[in-house]
N, C-alpha and C positions, 0 to 999 in steps of 0.2 A: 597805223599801229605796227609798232615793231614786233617779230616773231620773237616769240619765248625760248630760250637758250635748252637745250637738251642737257641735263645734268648725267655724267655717267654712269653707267649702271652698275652695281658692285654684286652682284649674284651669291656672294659670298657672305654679307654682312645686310640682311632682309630681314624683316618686321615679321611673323610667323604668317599673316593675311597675304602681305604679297610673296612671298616664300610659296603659299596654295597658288596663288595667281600665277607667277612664273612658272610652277610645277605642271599645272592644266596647258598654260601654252605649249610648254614644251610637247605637252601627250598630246596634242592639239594638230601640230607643228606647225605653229604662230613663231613661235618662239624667236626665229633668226627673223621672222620678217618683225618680228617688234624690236629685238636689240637693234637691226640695221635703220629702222624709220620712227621708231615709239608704238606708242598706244593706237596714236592719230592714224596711222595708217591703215589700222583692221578696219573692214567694214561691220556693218551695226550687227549684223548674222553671228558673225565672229565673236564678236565683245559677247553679243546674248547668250552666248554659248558657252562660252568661258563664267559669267556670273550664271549662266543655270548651273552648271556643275558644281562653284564654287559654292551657293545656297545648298545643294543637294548634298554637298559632303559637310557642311555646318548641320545640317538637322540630324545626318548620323552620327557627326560626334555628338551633338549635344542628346541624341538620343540612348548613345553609348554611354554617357558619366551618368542618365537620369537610370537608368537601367544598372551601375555598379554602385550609386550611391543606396538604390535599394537592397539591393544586394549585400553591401556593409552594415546597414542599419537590420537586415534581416539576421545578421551573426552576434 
């Protein structure tokens, strides 16, 4: 089976989800070892660590709109 082609990465023009994904590596500092190798390279420690954080800041945003939506609905 032939390897899978690395598609470039454009830092610039990201989906808002991996826009959080690269943001964490970056705070991480994954980051240069993911642009230089991909994904494949972290170990599983890594990746778990990057999606706990990424879970952990989805439940405070979605914490934050359930919390201004009552807020709206209270005025």
């Amino acid at each position: 089976m032939g390897k899978k082609k690395q598609k470039k990465i454009d830092l610039n023009n990201l989906k808002p989800e991996e826009e959080m994904k690269y943001e964490i590596a970056r705070e991480l500092g994954y980051l240069d070892k993911v642009m230089s190798t991909g994904w494949n390279s972290l170990t599983a420690k890594e990746s778990g660590r990057i999606g706990g954080i990424i879970t952990k800041r989805k439940r405070e945003m979605k914490r934050q709109m359930e919390e201004k939506n009552k807020e709206d609905r209270a005025n």
